[in-house]
Backbone bond lengths (Angstrom), bond angles and torsions (degrees), N, CA, C in turn:
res aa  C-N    CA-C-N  psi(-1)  N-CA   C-N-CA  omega(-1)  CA-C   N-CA-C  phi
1 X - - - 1.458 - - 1.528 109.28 -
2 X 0.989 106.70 127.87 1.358 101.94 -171.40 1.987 115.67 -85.60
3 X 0.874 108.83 133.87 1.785 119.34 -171.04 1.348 111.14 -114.10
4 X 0.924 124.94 55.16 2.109 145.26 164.78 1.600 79.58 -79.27
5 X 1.987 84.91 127.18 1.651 102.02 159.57 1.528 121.47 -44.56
6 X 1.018 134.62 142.63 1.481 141.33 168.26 1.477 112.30 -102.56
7 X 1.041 130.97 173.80 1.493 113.94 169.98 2.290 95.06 -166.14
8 X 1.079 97.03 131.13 1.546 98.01 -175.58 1.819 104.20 -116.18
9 X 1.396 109.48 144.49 1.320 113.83 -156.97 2.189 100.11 -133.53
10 X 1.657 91.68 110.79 1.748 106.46 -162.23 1.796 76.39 -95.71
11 X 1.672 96.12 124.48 1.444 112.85 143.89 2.125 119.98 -95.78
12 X 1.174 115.89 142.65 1.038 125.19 -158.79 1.397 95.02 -123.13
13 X 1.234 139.49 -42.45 1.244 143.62 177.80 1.441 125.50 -18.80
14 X 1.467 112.74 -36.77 1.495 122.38 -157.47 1.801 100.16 -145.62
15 X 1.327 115.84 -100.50 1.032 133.24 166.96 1.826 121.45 -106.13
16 X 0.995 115.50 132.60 1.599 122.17 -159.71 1.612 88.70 -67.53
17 X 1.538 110.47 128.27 1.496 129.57 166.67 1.445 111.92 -125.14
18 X 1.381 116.07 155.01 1.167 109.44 147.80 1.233 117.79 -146.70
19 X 1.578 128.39 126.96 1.262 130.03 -165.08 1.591 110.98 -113.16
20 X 1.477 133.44 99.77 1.826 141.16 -176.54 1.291 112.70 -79.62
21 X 1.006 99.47 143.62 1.686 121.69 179.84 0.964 124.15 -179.41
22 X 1.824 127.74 172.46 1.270 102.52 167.46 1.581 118.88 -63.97
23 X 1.358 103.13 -165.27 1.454 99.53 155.12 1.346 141.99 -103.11
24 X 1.631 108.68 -6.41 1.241 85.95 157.44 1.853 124.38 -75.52
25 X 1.402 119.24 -22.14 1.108 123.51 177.17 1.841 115.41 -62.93
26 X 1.618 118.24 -25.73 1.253 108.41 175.07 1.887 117.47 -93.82
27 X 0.938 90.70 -10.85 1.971 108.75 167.33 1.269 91.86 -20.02
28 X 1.695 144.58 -78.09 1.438 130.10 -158.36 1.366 108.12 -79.19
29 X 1.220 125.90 10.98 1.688 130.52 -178.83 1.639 92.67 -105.58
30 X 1.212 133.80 -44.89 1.183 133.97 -160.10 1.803 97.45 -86.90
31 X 1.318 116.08 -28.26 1.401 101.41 163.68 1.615 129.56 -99.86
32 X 1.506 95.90 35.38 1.610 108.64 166.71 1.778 113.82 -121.17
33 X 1.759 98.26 12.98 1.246 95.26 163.05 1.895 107.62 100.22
34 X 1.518 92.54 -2.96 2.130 84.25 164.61 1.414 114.61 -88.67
35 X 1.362 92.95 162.12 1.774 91.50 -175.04 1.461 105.26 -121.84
36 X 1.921 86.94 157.84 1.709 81.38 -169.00 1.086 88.87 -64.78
37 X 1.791 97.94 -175.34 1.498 125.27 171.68 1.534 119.49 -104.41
38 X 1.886 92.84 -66.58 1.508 112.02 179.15 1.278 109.48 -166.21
39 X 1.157 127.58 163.66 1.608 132.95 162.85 1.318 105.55 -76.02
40 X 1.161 115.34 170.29 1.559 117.26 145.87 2.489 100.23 160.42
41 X 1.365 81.53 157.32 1.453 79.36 -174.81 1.733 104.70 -84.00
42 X 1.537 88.61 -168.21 1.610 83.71 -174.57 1.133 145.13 -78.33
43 X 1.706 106.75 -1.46 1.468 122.14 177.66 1.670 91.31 -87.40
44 X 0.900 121.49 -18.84 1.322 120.88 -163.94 1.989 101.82 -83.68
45 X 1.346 109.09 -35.32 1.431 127.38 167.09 1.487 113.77 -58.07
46 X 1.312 105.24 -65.07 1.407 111.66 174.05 1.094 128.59 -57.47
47 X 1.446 135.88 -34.83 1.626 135.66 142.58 1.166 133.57 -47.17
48 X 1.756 129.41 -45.08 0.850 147.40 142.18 1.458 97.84 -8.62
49 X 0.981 114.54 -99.29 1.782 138.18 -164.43 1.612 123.63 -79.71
50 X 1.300 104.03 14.24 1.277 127.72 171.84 1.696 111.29 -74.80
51 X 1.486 127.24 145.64 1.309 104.40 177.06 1.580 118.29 -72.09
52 X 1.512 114.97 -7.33 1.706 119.14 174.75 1.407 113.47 -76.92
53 X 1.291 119.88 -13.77 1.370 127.46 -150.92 1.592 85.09 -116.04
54 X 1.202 162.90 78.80 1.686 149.48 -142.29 2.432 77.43 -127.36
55 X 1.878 78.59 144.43 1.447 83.73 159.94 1.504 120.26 -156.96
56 X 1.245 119.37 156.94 1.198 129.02 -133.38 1.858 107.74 -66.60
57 X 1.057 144.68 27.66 1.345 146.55 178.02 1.836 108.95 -135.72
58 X 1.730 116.50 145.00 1.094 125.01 156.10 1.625 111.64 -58.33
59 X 1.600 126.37 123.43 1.088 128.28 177.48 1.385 110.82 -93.46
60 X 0.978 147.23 126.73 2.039 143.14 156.94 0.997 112.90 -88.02
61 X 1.295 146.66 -42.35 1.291 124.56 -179.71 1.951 101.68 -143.56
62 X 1.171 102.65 148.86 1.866 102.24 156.07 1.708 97.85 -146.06
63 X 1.151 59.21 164.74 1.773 81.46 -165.49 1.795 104.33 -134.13
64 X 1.241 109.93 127.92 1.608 103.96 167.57 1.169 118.21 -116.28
65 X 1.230 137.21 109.09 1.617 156.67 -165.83 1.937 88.97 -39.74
66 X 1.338 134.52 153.89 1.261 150.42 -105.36 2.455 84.31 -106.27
67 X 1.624 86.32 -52.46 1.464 97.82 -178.64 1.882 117.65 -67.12
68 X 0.942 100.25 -28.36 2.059 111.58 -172.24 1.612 88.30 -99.00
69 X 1.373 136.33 -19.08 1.307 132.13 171.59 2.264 107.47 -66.15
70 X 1.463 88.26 -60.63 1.711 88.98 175.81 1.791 107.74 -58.64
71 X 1.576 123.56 -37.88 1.020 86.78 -148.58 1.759 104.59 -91.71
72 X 1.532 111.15 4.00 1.271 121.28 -160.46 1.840 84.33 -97.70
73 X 1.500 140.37 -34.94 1.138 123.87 152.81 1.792 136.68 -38.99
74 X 1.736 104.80 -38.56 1.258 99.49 171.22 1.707 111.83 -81.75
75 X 1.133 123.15 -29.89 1.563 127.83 168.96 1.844 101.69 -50.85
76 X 1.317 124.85 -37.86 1.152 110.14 -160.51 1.507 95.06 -86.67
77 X 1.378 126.98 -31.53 1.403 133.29 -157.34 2.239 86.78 -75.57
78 X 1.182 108.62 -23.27 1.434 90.98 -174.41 1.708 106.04 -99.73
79 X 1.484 121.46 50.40 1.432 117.27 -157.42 1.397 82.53 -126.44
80 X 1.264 120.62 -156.78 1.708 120.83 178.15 1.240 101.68 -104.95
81 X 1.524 120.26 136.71 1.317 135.05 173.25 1.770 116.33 -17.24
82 X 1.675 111.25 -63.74 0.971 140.38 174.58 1.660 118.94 -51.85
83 X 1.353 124.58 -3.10 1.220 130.43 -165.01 1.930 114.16 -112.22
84 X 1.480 114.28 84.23 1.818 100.86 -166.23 1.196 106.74 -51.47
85 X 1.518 94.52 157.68 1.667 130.68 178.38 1.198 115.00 -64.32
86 X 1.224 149.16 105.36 1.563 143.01 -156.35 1.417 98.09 -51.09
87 X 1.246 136.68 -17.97 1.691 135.11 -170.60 1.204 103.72 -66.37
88 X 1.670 110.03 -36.84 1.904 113.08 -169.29 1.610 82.53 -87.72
89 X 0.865 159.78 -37.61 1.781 137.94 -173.29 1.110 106.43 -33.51
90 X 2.111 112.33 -65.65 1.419 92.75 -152.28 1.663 110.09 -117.81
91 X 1.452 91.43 60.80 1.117 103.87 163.29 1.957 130.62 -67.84
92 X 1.629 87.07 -34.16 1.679 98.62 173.87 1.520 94.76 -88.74
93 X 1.224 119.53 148.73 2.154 119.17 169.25 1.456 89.28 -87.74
94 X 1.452 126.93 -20.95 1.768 103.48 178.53 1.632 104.31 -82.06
95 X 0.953 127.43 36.03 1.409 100.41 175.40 1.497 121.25 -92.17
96 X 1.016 87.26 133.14 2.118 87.63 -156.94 1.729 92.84 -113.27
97 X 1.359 92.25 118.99 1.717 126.62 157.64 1.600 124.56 -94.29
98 X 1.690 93.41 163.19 1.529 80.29 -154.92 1.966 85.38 -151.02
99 X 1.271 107.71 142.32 1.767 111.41 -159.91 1.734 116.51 -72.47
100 X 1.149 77.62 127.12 2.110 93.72 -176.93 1.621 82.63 -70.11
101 X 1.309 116.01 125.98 1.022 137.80 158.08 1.204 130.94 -49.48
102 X 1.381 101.87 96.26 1.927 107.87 176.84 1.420 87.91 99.32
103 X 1.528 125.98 22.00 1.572 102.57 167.95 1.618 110.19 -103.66
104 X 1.627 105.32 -37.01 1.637 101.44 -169.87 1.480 101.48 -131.29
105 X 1.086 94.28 32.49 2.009 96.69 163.05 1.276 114.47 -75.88
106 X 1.151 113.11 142.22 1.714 125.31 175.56 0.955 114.28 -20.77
107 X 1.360 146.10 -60.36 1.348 135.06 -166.42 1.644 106.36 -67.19
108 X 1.333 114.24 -45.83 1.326 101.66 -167.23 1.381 119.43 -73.47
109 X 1.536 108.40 -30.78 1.026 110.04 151.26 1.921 136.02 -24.04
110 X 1.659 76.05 -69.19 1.589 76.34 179.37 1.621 119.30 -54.87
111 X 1.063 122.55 -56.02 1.512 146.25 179.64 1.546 98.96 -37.88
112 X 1.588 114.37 -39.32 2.027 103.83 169.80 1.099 103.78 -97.67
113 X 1.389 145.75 16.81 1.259 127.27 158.11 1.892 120.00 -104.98
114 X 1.646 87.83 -5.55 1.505 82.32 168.09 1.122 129.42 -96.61
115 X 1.831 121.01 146.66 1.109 117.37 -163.20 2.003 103.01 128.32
116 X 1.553 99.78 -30.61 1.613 102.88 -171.84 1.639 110.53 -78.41
């Protein structure tokens, strides 16, 4: 499975988004004013946004740039039958998440954003 950093980018401006990719692919998103979030690979994506994995903000839209879209489809196709596709999550904009503990607290936070 391949584990290349990911990195997902929350706009706040309007309605809460978040659009993943690498980074060089979000470079013209990041100079329209979104901010990163966090690094993390793709198991780390897929939990995140899993309904077991819930975190603390209403999401409206995500979006996964065209390449982290295929490869986060074959990651999901090898998960258990029984487990939804992050695509059916945010289908409602109310769906309200709530923070896996010790995943996106400040410190750790900081610790994947340094280095940029």
């Amino acid at each position: 499975m391949n584990t290349t950093p990911l990195v997902a980018y929350l706009c706040r401006r309007q309605n809460q988004e978040i659009i993943v990719g690498t980074l060089s692919d979000l470079k013209p998103w990041r100079e329209q004013g979104y901010q990163l979030v966090c690094f993390m690979r793709e198991e780390e994506l897929y939990e995140a946004i899993s309904p077991y994995h819930l975190r603390e903000w209403i999401i409206t839209t995500v979006s996964f740039l065209p390449v982290v879209q295929k490869r986060l489809q074959l990651l999901i196709k090898t998960k258990e039958s029984n487990i939804v596709p992050p695509h059916s999550l945010f289908l409602n904009p109310l769906h309200h998440v709530r923070k896996k503990k010790g995943f996106f607290n400040q410190d750790n936070l900081s610790k994947r954003v340094t280095g940029l």
